[in-house]
VODOGU-927011 format. One record per atom (N, C-alpha, C): atom name; residue number from 1; x, y, z. Coordinates in steps of 0.1 Angstrom, whole numbers, always signed. Layout:
<rs>
{site CA	pos NUM	c1 X	c2 Y	c3 Z}
...
</rs>
This chain:
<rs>
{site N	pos 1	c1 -36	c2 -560	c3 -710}
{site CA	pos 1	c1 -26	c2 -566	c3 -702}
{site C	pos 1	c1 -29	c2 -564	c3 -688}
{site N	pos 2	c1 -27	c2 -574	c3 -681}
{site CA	pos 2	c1 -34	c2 -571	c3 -663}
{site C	pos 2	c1 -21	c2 -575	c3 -654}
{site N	pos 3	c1 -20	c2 -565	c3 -644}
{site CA	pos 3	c1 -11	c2 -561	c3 -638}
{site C	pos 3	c1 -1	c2 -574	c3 -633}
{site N	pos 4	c1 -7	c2 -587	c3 -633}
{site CA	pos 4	c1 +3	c2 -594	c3 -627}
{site C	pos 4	c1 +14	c2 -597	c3 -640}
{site N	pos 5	c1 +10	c2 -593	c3 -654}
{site CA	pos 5	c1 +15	c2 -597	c3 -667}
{site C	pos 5	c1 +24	c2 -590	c3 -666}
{site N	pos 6	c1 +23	c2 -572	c3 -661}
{site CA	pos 6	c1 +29	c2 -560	c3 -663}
{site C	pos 6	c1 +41	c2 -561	c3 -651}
{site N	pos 7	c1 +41	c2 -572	c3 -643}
{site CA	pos 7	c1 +44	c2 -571	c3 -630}
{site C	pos 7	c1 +57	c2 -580	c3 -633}
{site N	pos 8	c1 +57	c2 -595	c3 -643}
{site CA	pos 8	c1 +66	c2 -599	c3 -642}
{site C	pos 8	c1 +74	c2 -593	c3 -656}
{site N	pos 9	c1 +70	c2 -587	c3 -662}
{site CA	pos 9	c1 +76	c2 -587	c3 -674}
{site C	pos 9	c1 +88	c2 -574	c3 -668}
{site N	pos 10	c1 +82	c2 -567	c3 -660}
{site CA	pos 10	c1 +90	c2 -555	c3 -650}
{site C	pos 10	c1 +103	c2 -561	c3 -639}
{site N	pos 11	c1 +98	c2 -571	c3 -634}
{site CA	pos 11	c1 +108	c2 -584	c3 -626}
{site C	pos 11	c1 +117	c2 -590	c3 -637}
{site N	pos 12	c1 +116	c2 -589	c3 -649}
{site CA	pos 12	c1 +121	c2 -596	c3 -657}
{site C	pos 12	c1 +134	c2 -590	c3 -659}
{site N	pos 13	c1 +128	c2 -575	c3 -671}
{site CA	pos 13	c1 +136	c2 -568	c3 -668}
{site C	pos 13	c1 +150	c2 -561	c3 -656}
{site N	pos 14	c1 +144	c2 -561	c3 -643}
{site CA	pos 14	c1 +153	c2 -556	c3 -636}
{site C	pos 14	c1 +161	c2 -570	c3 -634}
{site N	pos 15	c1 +158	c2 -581	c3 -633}
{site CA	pos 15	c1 +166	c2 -591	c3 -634}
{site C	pos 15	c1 +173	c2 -591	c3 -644}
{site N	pos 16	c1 +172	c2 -585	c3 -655}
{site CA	pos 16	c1 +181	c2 -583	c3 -666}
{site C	pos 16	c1 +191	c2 -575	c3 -665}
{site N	pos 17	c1 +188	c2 -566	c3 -655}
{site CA	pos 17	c1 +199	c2 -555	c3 -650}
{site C	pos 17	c1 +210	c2 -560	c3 -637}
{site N	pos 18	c1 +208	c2 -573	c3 -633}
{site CA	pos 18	c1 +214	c2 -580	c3 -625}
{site C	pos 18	c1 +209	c2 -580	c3 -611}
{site N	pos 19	c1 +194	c2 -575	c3 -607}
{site CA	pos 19	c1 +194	c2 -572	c3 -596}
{site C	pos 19	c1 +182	c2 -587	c3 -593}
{site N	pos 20	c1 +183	c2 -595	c3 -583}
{site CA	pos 20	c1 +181	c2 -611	c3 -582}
{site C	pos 20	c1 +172	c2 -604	c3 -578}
{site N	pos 21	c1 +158	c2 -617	c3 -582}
{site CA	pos 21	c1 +146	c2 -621	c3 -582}
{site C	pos 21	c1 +138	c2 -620	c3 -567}
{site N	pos 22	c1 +146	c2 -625	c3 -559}
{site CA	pos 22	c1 +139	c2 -624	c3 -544}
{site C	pos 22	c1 +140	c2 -608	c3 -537}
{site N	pos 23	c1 +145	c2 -600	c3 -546}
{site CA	pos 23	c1 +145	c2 -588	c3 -540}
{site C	pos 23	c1 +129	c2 -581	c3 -548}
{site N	pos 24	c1 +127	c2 -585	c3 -555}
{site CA	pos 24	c1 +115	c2 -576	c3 -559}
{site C	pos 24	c1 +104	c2 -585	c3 -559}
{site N	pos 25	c1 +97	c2 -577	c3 -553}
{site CA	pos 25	c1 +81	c2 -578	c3 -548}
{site C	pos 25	c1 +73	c2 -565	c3 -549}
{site N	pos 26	c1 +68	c2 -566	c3 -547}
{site CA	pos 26	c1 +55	c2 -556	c3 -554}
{site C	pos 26	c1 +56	c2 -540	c3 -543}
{site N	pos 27	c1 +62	c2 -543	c3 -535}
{site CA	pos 27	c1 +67	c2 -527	c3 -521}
{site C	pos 27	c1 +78	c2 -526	c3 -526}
{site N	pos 28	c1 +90	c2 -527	c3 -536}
{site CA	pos 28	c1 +101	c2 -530	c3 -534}
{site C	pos 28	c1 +104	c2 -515	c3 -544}
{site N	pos 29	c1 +109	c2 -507	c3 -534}
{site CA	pos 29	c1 +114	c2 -497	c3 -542}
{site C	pos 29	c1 +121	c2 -491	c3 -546}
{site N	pos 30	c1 +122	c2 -484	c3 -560}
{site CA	pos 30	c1 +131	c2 -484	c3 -573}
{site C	pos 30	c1 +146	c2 -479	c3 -566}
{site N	pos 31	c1 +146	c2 -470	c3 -560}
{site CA	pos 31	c1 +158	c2 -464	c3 -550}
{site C	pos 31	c1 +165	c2 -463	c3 -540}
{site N	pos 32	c1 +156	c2 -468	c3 -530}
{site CA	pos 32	c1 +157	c2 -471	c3 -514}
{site C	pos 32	c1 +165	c2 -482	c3 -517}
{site N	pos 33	c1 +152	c2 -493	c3 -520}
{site CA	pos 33	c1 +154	c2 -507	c3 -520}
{site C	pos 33	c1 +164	c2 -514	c3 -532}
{site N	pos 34	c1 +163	c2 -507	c3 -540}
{site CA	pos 34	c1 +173	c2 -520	c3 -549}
{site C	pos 34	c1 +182	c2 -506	c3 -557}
{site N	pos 35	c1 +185	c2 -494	c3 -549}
{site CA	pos 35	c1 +195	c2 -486	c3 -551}
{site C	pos 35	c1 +199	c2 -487	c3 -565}
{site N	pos 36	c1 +190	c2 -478	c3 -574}
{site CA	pos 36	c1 +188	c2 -481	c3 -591}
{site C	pos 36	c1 +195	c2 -464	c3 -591}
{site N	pos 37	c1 +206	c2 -462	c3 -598}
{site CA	pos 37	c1 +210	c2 -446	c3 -604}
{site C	pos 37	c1 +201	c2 -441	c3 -613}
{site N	pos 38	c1 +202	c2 -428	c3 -616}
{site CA	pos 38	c1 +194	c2 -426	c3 -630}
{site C	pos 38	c1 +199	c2 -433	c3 -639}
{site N	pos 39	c1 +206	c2 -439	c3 -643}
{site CA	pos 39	c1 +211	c2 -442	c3 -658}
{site C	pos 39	c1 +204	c2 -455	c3 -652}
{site N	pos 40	c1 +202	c2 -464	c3 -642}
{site CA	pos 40	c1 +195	c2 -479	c3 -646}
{site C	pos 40	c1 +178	c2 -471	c3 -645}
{site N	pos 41	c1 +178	c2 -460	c3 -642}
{site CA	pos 41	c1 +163	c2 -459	c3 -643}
{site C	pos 41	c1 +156	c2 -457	c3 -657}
{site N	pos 42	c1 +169	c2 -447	c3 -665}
{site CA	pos 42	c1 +166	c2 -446	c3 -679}
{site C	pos 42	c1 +164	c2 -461	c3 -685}
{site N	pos 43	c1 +176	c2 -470	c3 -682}
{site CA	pos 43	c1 +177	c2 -487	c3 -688}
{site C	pos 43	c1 +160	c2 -488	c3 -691}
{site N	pos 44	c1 +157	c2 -486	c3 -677}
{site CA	pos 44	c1 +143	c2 -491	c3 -672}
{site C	pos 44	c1 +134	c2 -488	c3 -682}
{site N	pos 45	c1 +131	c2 -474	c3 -678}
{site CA	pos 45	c1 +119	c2 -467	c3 -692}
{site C	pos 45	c1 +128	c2 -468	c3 -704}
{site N	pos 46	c1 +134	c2 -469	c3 -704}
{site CA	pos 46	c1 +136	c2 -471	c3 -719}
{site C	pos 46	c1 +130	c2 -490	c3 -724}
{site N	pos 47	c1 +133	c2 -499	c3 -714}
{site CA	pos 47	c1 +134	c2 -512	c3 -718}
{site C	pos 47	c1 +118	c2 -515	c3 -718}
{site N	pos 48	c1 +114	c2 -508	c3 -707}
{site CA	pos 48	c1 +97	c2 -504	c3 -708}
{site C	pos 48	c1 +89	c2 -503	c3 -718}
{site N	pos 49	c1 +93	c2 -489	c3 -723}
{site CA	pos 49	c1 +90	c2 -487	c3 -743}
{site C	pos 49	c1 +94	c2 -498	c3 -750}
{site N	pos 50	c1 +106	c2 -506	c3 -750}
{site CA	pos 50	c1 +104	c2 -514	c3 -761}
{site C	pos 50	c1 +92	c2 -529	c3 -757}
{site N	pos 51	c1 +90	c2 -527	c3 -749}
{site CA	pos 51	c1 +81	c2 -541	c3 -738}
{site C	pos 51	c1 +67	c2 -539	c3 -740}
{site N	pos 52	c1 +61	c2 -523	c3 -741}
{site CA	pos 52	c1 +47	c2 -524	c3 -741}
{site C	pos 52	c1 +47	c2 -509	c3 -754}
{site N	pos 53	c1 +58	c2 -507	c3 -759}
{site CA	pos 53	c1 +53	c2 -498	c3 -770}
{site C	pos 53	c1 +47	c2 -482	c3 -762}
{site N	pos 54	c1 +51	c2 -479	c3 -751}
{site CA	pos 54	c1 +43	c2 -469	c3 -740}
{site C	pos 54	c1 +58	c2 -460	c3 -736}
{site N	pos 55	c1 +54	c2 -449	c3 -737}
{site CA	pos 55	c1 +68	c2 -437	c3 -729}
{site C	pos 55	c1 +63	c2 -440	c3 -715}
{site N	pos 56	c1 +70	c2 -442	c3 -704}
{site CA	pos 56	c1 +67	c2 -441	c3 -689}
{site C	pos 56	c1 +78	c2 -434	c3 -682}
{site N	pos 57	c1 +73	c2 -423	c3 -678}
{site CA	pos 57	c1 +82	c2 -412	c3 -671}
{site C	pos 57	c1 +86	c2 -417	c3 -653}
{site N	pos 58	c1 +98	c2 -425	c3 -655}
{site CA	pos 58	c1 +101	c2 -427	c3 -639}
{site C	pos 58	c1 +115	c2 -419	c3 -631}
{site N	pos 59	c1 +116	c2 -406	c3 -640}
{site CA	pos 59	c1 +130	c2 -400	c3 -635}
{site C	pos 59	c1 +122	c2 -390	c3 -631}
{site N	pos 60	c1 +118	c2 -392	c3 -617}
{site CA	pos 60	c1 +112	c2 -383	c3 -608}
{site C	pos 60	c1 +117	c2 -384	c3 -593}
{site N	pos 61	c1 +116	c2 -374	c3 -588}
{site CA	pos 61	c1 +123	c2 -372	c3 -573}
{site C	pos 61	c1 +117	c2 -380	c3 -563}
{site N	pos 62	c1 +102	c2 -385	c3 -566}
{site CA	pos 62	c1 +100	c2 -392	c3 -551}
{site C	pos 62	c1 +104	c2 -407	c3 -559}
{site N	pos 63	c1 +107	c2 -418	c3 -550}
{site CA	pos 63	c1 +109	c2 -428	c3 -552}
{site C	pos 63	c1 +95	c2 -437	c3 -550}
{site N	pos 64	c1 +95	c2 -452	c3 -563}
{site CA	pos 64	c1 +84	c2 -457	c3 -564}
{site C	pos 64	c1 +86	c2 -468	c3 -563}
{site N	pos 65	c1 +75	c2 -477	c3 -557}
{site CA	pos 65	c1 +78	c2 -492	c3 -557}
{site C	pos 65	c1 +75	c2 -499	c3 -572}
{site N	pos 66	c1 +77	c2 -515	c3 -572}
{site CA	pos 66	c1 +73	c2 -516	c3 -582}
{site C	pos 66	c1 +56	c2 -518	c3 -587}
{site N	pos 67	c1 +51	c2 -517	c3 -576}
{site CA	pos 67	c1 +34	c2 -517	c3 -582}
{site C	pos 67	c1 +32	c2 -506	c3 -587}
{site N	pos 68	c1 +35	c2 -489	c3 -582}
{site CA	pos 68	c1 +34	c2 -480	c3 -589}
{site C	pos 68	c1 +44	c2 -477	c3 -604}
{site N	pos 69	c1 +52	c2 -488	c3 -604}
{site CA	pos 69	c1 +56	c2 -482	c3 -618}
{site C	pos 69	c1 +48	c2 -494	c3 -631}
{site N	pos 70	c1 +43	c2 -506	c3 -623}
{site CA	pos 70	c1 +32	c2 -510	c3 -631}
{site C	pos 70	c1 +19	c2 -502	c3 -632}
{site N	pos 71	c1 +12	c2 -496	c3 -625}
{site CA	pos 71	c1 +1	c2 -490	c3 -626}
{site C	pos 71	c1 +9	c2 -478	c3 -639}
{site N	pos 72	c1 +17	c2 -473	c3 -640}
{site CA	pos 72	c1 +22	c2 -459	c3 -647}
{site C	pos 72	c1 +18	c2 -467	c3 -662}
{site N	pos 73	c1 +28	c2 -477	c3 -662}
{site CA	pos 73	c1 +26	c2 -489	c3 -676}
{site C	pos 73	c1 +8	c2 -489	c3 -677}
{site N	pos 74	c1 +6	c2 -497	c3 -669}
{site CA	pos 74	c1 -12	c2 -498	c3 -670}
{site C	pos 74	c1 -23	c2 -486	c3 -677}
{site N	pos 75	c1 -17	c2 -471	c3 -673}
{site CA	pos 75	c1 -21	c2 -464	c3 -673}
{site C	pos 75	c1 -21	c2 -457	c3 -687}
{site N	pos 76	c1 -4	c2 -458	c3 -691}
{site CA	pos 76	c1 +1	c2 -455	c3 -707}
{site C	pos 76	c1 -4	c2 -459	c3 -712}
{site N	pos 77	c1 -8	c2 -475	c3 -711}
{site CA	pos 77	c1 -11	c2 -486	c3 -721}
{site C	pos 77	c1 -24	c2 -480	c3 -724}
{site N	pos 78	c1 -37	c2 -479	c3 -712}
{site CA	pos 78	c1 -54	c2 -478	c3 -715}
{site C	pos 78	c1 -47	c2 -464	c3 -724}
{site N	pos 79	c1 -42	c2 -454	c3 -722}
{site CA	pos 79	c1 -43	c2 -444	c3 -728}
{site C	pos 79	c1 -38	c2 -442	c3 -743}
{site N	pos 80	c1 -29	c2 -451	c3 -745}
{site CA	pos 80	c1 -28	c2 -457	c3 -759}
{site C	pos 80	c1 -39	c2 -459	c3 -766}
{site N	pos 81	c1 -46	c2 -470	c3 -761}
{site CA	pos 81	c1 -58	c2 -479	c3 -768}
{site C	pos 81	c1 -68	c2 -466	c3 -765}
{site N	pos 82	c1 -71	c2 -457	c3 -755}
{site CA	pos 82	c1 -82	c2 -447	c3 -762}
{site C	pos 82	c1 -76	c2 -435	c3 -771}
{site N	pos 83	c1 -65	c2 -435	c3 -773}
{site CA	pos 83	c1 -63	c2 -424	c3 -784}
{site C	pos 83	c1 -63	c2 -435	c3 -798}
{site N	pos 84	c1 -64	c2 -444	c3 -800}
{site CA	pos 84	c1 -59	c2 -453	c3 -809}
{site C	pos 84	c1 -73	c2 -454	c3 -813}
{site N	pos 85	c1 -86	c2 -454	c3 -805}
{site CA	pos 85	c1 -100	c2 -456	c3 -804}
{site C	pos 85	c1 -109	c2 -443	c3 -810}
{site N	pos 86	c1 -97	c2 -429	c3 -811}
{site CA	pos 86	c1 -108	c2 -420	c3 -817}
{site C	pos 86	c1 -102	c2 -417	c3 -829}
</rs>
């Protein structure tokens, strides 16, 4: 899966949480910018795992845009497919 795939399916989602489309772009970040509580962040990783089958840890103290929480996805994902590979 290549990052622009990981990118809308993540836009999708938070549009699913009611937060409109023109607010996220790829700098747009999780807390600053579109003021997400922990509980929409859980929403998040949790709607994450059901999306790519991957745990992604985003209840962390620094705040991330959304490219870095696709790279996290990206990252889960290759590491799936090499434990799946030995």
């Amino acid at each position: 899966m290549n990052h622009l795939e990981v990118m809308g399916i993540l836009q999708t989602i938070l549009s699913d949480l009611g937060i409109p489309k023109e607010d996220l772009h790829e700098q747009t970040l999780l807390h600053q910018d579109l003021q997400l509580d922990s509980t929409e962040i859980v929403e998040l990783s949790l709607e994450l795992k059901r999306q790519f089958g991957v745990r992604v840890k985003l209840e962390t103290r620094q705040d991330m845009t959304l490219t870095q929480v696709c790279q996290r996805v990206e990252t889960a994902i290759q590491s799936e497919i090499s434990l799946s590979q030995t």
